[in-house]
N, C-alpha and C positions, 0 to 999 in steps of 0.2 A: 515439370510444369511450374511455370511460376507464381506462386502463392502471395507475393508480396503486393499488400494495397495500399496502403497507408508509408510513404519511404519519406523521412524530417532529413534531411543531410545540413549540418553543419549551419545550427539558425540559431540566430540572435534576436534577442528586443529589447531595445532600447528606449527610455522614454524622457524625453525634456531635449533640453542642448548641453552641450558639451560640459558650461560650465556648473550645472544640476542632471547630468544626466544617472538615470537609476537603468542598470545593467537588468534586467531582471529575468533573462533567459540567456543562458551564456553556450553557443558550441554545440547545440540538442542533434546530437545524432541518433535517430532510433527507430526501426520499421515496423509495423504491423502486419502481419496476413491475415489475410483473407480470411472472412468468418471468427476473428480472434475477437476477444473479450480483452482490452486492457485498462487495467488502472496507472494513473497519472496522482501518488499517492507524496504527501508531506504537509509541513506545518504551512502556517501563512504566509505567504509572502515567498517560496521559493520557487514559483516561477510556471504550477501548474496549470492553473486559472491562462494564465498571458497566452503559455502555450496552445489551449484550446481557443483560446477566442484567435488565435494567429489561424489554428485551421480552419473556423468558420468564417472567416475573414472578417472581423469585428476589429482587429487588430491587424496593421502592416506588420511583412516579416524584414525588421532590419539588416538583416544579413543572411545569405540562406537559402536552401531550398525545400520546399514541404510540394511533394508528389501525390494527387491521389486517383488510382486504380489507371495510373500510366499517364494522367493529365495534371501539370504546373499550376497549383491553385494561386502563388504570389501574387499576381495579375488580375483574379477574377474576380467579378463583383462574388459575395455573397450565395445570392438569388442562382448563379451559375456554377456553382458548386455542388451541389446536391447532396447539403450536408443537413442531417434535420438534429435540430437541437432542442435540449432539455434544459431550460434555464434556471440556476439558483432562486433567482426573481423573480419565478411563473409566467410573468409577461403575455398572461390570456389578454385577449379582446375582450375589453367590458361590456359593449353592446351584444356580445352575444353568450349563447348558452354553452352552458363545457358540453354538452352535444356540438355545438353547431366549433366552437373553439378545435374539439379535437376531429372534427372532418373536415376542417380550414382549407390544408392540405390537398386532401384529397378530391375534393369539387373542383379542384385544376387540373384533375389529371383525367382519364379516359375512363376510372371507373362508376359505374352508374349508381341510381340512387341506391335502388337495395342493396347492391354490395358495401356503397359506403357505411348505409345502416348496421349493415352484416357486422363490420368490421369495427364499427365505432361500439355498436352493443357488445360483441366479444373484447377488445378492450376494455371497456367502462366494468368489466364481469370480472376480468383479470386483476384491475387494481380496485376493486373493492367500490366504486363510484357508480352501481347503475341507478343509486336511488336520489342521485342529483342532477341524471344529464338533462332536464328541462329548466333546471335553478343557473342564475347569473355568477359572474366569480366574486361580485360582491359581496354575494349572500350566503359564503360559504367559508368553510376555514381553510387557513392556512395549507393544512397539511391536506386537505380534498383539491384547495388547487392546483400544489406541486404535483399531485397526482397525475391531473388533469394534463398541468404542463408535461410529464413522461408522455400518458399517453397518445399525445400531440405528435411526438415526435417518433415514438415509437411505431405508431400506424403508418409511416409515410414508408414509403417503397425509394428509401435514400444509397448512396454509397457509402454512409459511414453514418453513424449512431452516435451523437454527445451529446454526455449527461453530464451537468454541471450541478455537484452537489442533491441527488435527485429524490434523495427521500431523506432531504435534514431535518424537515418538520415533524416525522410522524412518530409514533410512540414506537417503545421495541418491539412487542409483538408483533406490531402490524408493520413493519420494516423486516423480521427475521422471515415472514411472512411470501412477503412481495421479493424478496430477494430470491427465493425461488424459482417463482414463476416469471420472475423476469429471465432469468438466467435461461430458464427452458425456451423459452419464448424466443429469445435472442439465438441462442442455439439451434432451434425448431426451422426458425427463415433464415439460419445461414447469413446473421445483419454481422456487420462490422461494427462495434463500438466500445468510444474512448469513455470510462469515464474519470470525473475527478472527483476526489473525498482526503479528508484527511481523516477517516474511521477506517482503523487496518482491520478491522472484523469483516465491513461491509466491502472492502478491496477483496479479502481471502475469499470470500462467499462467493463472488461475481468473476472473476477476472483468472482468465487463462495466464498474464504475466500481470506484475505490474514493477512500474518505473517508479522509484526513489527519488526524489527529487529535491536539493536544498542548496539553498544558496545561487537560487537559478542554474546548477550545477546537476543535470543526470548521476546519480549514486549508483544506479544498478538498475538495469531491467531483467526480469527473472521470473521464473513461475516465483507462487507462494512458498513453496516447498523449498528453493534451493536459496530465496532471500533469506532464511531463518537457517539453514543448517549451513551456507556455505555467503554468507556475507562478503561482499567484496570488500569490504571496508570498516572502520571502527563505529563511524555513523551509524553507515545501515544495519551495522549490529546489536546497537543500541536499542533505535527507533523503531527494527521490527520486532515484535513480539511483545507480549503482553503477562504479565508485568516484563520490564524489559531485563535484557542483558546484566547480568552482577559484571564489574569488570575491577582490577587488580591492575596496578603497576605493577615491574617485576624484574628484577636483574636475575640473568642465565649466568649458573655455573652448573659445570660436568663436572664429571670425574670416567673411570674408564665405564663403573656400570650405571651412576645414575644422573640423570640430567637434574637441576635445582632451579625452580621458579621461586629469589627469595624474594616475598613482601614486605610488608611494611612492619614492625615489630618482631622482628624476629623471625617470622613466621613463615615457613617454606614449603612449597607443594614438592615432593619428591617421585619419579618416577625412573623405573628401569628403564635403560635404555632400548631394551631390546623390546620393550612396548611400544614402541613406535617405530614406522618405517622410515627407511631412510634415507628416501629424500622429505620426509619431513625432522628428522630430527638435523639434517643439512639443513634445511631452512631457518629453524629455530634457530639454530646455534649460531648461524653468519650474524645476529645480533646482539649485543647486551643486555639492551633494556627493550623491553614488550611492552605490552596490554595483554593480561590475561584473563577472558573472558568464558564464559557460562552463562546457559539457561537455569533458572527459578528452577523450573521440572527438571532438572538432571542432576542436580543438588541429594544427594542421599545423607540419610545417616548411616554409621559406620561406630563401631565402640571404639576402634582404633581410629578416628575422624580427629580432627582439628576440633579445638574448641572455639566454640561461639557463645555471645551471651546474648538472649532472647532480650527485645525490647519492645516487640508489638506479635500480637498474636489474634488476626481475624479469621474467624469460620463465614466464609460465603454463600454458604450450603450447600455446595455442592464441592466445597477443597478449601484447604486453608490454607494463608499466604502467613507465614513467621517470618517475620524483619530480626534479626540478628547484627552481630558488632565481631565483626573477625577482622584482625589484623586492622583495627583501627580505622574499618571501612566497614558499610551498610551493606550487606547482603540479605536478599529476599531467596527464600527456597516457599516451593510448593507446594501440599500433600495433600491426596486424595481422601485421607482416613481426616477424622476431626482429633487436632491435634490437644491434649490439655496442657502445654507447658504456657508457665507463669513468666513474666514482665522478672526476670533481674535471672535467671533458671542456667543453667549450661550447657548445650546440645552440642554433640560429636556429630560432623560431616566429613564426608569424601566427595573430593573430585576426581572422577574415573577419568582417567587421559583419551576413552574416548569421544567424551564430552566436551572438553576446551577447545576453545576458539584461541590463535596468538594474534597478536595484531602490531604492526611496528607501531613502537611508541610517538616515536618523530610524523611519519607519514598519515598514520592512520591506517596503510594499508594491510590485508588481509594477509596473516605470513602462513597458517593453517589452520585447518579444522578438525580436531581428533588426533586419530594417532596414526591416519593412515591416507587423510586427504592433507597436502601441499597446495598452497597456493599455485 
């Protein structure tokens, strides 16, 4: 069975003329299926935004083709799409009530009034709004109208779900909140939807995969799971995870038993060879110079560890992040326990070989992960 709804092949947007023109979607190949949850996740400006508003057709697709549920949206107005959207900008009706705003929709379609009631009260009950649906969007804040605008688009009986930004206003609670029951909800009707955020909490929360995106450039489409352990690239190894990636330049030398990551002063990760499988320690080794990269969390200490000298030390309450000075570069390690070391102090760490990421240094790209995944 074919499960694919949502098929982008090879789309571009461009905006201005030749002689100003900004690339700002370059080459987007990437499909959705059916029922999936995707995030469309990076900083400003690289090209996530462009690409949603190209599938609700707010935006031409300069180059391209975006397919949905078998039918060529390039051509269609908007309105013939049947695409419902959740706008960064709320974009209610101001003559009317976020009652009347979120069954907008729905009064064009074949379901009658009590059902619409049905469906707008169950809504309004889901995001936390039923004690405003006879109040104006005037008369309301910020973060009750983005609401509002979700469940606008949420309620419609659409082929694809965008959410643009959808709960940037609200405070954390009520955001760690609604991320649930939207997820269920979404999951529950079997809806298709895109959304875009640049908060990797509220992407990992929601979304079956999400796409990397920078530089108008697709980085990596992936579940959550396999952008953080198996990174395509030096980028997306960076930018997923939180605190991010520690990363190390690094010239390879062997010998017959141990491979040699050496950094910057002196300072050398060593490992047996035969800790590593080998086609990855083939991979490794076909280069000179890496990127050699770790998670915060897989940072241990070790009495026989490298030294590092402590120069920030926060307790979060719930884990403490220590900023350290190893080989003349900043590294962050993690720990669950509350740590007491002092500002100027000396801490022994290991990096276990099955915790590092290589990355070509030149390319960027992913050369391993561990001691037993190859690129």
């Amino acid at each position: 069975m074919n499960d694919i709804h949502l098929d982008i092949q090879q789309v571009d947007k461009i905006y201005g003329t030749a002689a100003s023109a900004v690339h700002a979607v370059k080459g987007l190949s990437m499909v959705v299926r059916r029922g999936e949850i995707a995030s469309l996740l990076g900083s400003s400006g690289c090209g996530k935004t462009s690409t949603l508003r190209m599938i609700a057709g707010f935006e031409g697709v300069s180059k391209g083709t975006i397919k949905l549920a078998g039918r060529t949206l390039n051509d269609l107005h908007p309105v013939k799409r049947n695409v419902a959207m959740a706008f960064e900008g709320y974009s209610l009706y101001p003559p009317l009530t976020i009652s009347d705003n979120i069954a907008f929709a729905l009064k064009a379609t074949k379901h009658g009034a009590k059902e619409i009631a049905e469906k707008v009260s169950a809504m309004a009950e889901m995001l936390e709004i039923s004690d405003i649906l006879d109040r104006y969007p005037s008369s309301v804040s910020g973060g009750q109208q983005q609401r509002a605008s979700l469940g606008r688009a949420l309620v419609r009986d659409a082929d694809l779900h965008l959410l643009d930004e959808p709960m940037g206003q609200l405070e954390p609670q009520l955001r760690a909140l609604l991320r649930g029951r939207i997820k269920h909800y979404i999951k529950e009707n079997g809806v298709t939807a895109i959304l875009v955020t640049h908060d990797q909490a509220e992407a990992n929360a929601l979304s079956d995969r999400i796409a990397v995106m920078e530089g108008g450039y697709l980085q990596q489409f992936d579940s959550p799971e396999k952008l953080k352990d198996q990174p395509n690239n030096l980028y997306t190894g960076t930018f997923v995870g939180e605190p991010p990636m520690n990363t190390f330049s690094a010239k390879i030398e062997r010998n017959d038993t141990l491979v040699r990551f050496i950094l910057d002063q002196g300072v050398s990760l060593s490992y047996n060879i035969s800790d590593f499988s080998p086609n990855v320690i083939d991979a490794v080794l076909a280069l000179q110079h890496v990127v050699v990269g770790v998670r915060p969390y897989a940072i241990k200490r070790h009495a026989d560890g490298m030294r590092a000298t402590v120069v920030a030390n926060h307790w979060l309450g719930d884990q403490t992040h220590i900023a350290a000075t190893l080989a003349g570069h900043s590294v962050i390690l993690v720990e669950h326990d509350r740590a007491t070391d002092k500002v100027g102090d000396d801490i022994y760490i290991n990096l276990d070989p099955d915790n590092i990421h290589v990355f070509d240094r030149d390319s960027g790209a992913a050369v391993s992960h561990g001691a037993d995944i190859a690129r």
